[in-house]
C-alpha positions as CSV (number, residue, x, y, z in Angstrom):
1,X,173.9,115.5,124.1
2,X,173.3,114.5,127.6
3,X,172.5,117.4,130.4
4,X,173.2,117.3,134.1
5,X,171.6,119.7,136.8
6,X,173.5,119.2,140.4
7,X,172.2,120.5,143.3
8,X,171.8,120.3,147.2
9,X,168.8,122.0,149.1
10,X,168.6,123.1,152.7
11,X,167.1,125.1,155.1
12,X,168.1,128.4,155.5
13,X,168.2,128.9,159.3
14,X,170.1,126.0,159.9
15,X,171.7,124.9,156.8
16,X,170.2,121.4,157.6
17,X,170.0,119.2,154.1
18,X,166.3,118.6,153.2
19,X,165.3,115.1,152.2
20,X,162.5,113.8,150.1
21,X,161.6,116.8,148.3
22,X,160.7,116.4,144.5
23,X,162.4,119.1,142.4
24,X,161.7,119.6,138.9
25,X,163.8,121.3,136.4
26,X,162.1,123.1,133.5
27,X,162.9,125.3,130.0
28,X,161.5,128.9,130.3
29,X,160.1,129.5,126.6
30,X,158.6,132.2,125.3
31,X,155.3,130.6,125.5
32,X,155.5,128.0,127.8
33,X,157.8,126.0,129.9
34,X,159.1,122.4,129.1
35,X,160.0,119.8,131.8
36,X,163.2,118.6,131.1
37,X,163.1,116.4,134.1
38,X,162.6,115.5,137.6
39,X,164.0,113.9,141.2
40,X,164.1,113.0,144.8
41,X,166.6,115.2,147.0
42,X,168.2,112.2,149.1
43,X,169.1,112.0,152.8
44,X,172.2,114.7,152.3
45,X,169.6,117.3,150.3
46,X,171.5,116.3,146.9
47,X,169.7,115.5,143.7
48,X,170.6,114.7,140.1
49,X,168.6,115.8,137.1
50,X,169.5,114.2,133.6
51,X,168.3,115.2,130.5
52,X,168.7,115.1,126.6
53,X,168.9,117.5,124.1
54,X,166.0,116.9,122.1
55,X,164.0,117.3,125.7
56,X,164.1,121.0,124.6
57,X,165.5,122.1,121.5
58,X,162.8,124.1,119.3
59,X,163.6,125.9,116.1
60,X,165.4,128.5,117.6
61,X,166.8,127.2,121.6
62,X,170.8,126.7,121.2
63,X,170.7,125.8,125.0
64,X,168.2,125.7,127.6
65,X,167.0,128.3,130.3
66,X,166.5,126.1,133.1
67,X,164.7,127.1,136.8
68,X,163.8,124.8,138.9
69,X,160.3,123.9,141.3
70,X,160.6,122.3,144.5
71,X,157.4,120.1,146.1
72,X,157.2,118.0,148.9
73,X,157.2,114.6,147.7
74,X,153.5,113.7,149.1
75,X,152.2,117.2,146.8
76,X,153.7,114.7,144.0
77,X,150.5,113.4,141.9
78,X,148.2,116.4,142.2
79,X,151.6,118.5,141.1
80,X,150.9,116.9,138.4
81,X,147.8,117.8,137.6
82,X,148.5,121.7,138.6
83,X,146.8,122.1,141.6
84,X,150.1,122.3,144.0
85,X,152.0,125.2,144.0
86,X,155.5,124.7,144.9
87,X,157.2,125.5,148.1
88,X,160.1,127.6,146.1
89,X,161.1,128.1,142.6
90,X,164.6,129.5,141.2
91,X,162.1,131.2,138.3
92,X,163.4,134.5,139.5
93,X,167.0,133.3,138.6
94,X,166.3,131.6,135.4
95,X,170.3,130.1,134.1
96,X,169.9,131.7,130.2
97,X,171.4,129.4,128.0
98,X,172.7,126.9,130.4
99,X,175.6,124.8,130.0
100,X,175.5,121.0,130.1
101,X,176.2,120.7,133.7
102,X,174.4,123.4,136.3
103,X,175.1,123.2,139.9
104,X,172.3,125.0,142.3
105,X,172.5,125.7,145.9
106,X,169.2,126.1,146.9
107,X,168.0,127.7,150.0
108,X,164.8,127.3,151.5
109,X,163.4,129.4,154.6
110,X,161.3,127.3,157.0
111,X,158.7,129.1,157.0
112,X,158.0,127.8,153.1
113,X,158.4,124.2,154.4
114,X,155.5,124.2,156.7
């Protein structure tokens, strides 16, 4: 079954949409967290993550608890390698057993964009 995260980002103060960020959607498991999948916000802040059911179905997930990680775009390869933290993160809000299409309107204060 095919997923679909929706979102826009902007700044808080000014509600301006923020381009070029990479966010990154993930499973919260028990023991770790599973990328489900990644992308670019574009020139109006939106982004589209796609995903599959097999990207996180264990013995016993029904649906996934997806929170999301937001990165500038240039923090993209060492992201990878762990050594960027992100410049916000929905992980205080994780969506239990989310449905196959999430919207998120994400807020981030400018102080966190640098």
């Amino acid at each position: 079954m095919r997923h679909r995260i929706l979102g826009i980002v902007r700044e808080k103060e000014s509600g301006k949409p923020l381009s070029g960020l990479l966010v990154c959607a993930y499973d919260k498991d028990l023991f770790r967290s599973d990328l489900l999948g990644k992308n670019l916000t574009g020139p109006d802040g939106k982004f589209t993550i796609e995903y599959e059911s097999k990207d996180y179905q264990e013995l016993i997930d029904r649906n996934p608890d997806v929170y999301l990680k937001i990165y500038r775009d240039t923090d993209a390869k060492d992201m990878e390698k762990k050594r960027v933290k992100p410049i916000f993160t929905t992980k205080e809000a994780i969506r239990y057993s989310a449905s196959s299409s999430e919207k998120f309107y994400i807020e981030i204060p400018r102080e966190k964009l640098g």
